[in-house]
Steps between C-alpha positions, in 0.01 A plus 500: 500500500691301321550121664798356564470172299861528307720357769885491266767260646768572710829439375515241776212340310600465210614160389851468521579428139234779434736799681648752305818601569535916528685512189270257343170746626658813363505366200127517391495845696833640299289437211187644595719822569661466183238475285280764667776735501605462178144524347398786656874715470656342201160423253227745658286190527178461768555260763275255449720262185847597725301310808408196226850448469535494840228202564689299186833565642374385869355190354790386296692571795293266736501212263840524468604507829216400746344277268118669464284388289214736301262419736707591845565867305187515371311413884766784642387715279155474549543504876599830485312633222178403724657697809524778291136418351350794686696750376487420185101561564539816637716635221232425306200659718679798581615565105073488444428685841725755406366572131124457682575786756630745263199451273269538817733834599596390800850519443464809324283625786783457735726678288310761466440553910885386579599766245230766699734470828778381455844662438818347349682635911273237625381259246792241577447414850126553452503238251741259712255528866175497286658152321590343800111576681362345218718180501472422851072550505508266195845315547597477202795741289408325188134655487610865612758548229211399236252704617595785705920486354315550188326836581820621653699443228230694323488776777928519517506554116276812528753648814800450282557204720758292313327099452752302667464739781129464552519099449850484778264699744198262392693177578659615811151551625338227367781233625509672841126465556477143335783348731352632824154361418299214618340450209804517241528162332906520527486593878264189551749290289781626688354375806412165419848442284688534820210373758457840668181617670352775242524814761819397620611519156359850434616609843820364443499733189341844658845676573698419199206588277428806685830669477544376105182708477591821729849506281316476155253726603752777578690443206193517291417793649885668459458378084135677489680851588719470141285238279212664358707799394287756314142421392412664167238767523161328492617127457266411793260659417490421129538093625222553763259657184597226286371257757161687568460611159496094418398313818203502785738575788224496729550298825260212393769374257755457809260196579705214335804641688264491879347159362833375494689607737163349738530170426879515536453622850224291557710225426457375191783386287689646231367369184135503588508849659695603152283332277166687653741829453499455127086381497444822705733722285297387186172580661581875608638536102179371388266692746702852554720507214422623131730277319852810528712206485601346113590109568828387315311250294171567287189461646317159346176543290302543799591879679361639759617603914483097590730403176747820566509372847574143481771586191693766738554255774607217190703769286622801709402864455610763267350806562462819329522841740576847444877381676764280316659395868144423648450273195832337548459495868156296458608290241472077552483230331262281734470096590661434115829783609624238776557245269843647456575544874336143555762321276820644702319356834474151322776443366707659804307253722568203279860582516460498868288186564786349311788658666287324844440193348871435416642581833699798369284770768564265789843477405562860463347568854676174673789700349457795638344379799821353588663813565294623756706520835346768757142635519611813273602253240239269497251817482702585188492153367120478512489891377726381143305159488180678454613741272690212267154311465315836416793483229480184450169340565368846331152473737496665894364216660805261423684768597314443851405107516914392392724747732136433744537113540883453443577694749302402761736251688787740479294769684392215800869429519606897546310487757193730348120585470387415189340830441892613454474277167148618375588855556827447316324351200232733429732821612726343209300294267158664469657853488766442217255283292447860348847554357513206290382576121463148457316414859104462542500836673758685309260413180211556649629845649613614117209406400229720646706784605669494145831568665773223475692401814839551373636554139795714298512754254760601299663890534493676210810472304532084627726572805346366736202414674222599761208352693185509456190336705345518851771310692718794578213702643334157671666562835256284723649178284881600578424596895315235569769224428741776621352486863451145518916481478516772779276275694721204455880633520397665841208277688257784478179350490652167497213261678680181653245164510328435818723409765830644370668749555539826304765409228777722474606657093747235505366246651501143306895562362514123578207373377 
């Protein structure tokens, strides 16, 4: 779990000469818009130099205005590059993991039994509840998409299962299951952000979650009747010969994936129970498999099964089957391939640490915070607060801890449990961290499923424009917030505090 040592100042807090105005906060976020907009759509360029421009832009900003020096941006930036310190890790980890379990075929393995029974009808929803077991026994959405999301990407390709499909069902699992465990770092954040009991917080959670599941879940399953289409004659077959004809698909090489999966459930966090993934992955390629795998980079003078090991999980896998797709589908380019993905979470979190250092975060929520007059609207306050610092802040857990301790007061004075707040933060900040290109998770997500949240392509003959990505088909991440609103505008659900009185939807109109 992740502690809860970045505590950001209220607005309130914030020295007087030190408080942005609104117009002066949207400032540094107008540009940060700007230039990410522009490089992507106008100059085709990655995001990593249009979020550069954003930190220089913040921090001429701040001098000018709230008089920061290098050190004050520099310290904010820092601050929240260290919260985001362990994901950074685990991009890392899981790049090698997944490069280690393809070499040891136990992502092919799965493949190759997923495509034995299942069927594009049922592959959606199949992928969806098996996602969401998996991140509730281990808590933890982050870990399923980059090992068993993987697979299924894998598995969906051979159906005729269109990508962004397979990773919308994926996520909508994995987030369900992650939010409504005890072990999820977010849900344990959530908690303490807003000084709720732990179960409360996950009880407070059970309905909303639950029905954003059931309606995903049916959905998937209506898409599943039309996605897959037509298979050609033999594609599974000729993907699930490819696999055997190169890998040991024998159960033994599921191991790393049990080993895993173990330690998560016995407890053990992320990184540690990730890192003995990719040490166990490299030991099953060693013992059980004959080297089927070509690494991206050459092997150094000294060759042999412990070399071609080590340089899979450094350099990624290339491998050489009787099936073009199977090679594509189990290429990676290992620990050295997140360097790329790595850079975006950096530089996105030093453009957040700053936008938090200089007050413009707390200003933007004291902003918004001030329109909040009933219970619905003050649900919807917290619900657009947490999805601004996923924007923002670009990491999940800001998106928790600011909207989490900023709004604390306001919830006593409505009259309501805490739990109200925590649920409203992760329903609305953990779930949406997905749908930001730019945002820890939305990187992270693109990353191993090789699917990018949301982008645009341009018709032929230039005339306009379509989507592509996983955030049309990610249907847990729209619900979700979706229900959380329902919740509000009508009191269902609505927990008062201790002593008071169920509040009514409109109650607080003159707070």
């Amino acid at each position: 779990m992740s502690d809860l040592d970045f505590d950001p100042l209220s607005y309130e807090e914030l020295p007087p000469e030190r408080r942005p105005s609104l117009a002066q906060a949207l400032v540094p976020v107008a540009g940060m818009l700007v230039f990410l907009g522009a490089g992507r759509l106008v100059f085709g360029l990655d995001p990593q130099f249009p979020l550069l421009l954003g930190v220089a832009f913040t921090a001429l900003c701040a001098r000018r205005w709230f008089d920061l020096g290098w050190r004050d941006l520099y310290d904010g930036a820092a601050d929240s590059i260290t919260m985001g310190l362990q994901a950074v890790l685990i991009l890392f980890i899981v790049y090698a993991l997944i490069s280690t379990w393809i070499a040891a075929g136990t992502i092919p393995a799965i493949m190759y039994y997923g495509l034995g029974v299942l069927t594009p009808k049922v592959f959606l929803p199949a992928a969806c509840v098996l996602a969401a077991v998996v991140s509730f026994s281990i808590g933890s959405s982050w870990t399923t998409a980059g090992t068993l999301g993987v697979a299924f990407i894998g598995i969906g390709h051979g159906l005729g299962i269109p990508a962004p499909m397979t990773a919308g069902a994926i996520l909508s699992g994995a987030y369900a299951g992650d939010k409504q465990s005890p072990l999820s770092d977010t849900t344990n954040l959530a908690a303490a952000a807003t000084e709720t009991d732990l179960f409360e917080h996950v009880d407070a959670m059970r309905v909303g979650t639950g029905l954003a599941f059931l309606v995903a879940l049916v959905a998937y399953a209506a898409l599943g009747l039309h996605a897959g289409g037509d298979i050609p004659v033999g594609q599974v077959e000729a993907i699930r010969t490819a696999i055997v004809g190169s890998y040991d698909v024998g159960l033994v090489v599921l191991l790393p994936l049990v080993l895993t999966f173990a330690l998560a459930l016995y407890g053990i966090p992320a990184l540690p129970s990730l890192g003995t993934g990719v040490f166990a992955g490299i030991a099953t390629t060693i013992v059980f498999q004959e080297g089927p795998v070509v690494t991206t980079a050459p092997l150094a003078f000294h060759s042999g099964p412990v070399t071609h090991a080590f340089t899979v999980a450094q350099s990624g896998t290339s491998p050489s089957t009787s099936s073009d797709l199977v090679n594509n589908l189990l290429s990676s380019s290992g620990l050295t391939g997140a360097s790329w993905v790595v850079t975006i979470v950096l530089a996105a979190l030093a453009l957040g640490g700053m936008l938090t250092r200089a007050g413009v975060l707390a200003a933007v929520a004291n902003a918004i915070a001030a329109r909040a007059r009933s219970v619905g609207s003050l649900t919807a306050t917290t619900a657009v607060t947490a999805f601004s610092m996923n924007v923002l802040a670009a990491d999940q857990y800001i998106s928790i801890v600011v909207p989490g301790m900023t709004y604390r007061g306001l919830y006593e004075d409505f009259g309501l449990d805490s739990a109200n707040l925590s649920r409203a933060v992760e329903a609305a900040g953990t779930t949406t961290s997905a749908f930001v290109p730019w945002n820890s998770g939305g990187v992270y997500m693109a990353g191993v499923l090789g699917v990018v949240p949301i982008g645009l392509e341009l018709t032929s003959g230039g005339l306009g424009f379509h989507l592509l990505g996983y955030a049309p088909y990610y249907f847990f991440g729209f619900l979700s917030p979706a229900i959380l609103l329902v919740m509000g505008f009508t009191g269902w659900c609505i927990r008062p505090a201790e002593g008071v009185e169920t509040p009514a939807p409109g109650a607080g109109d003159d707070a």
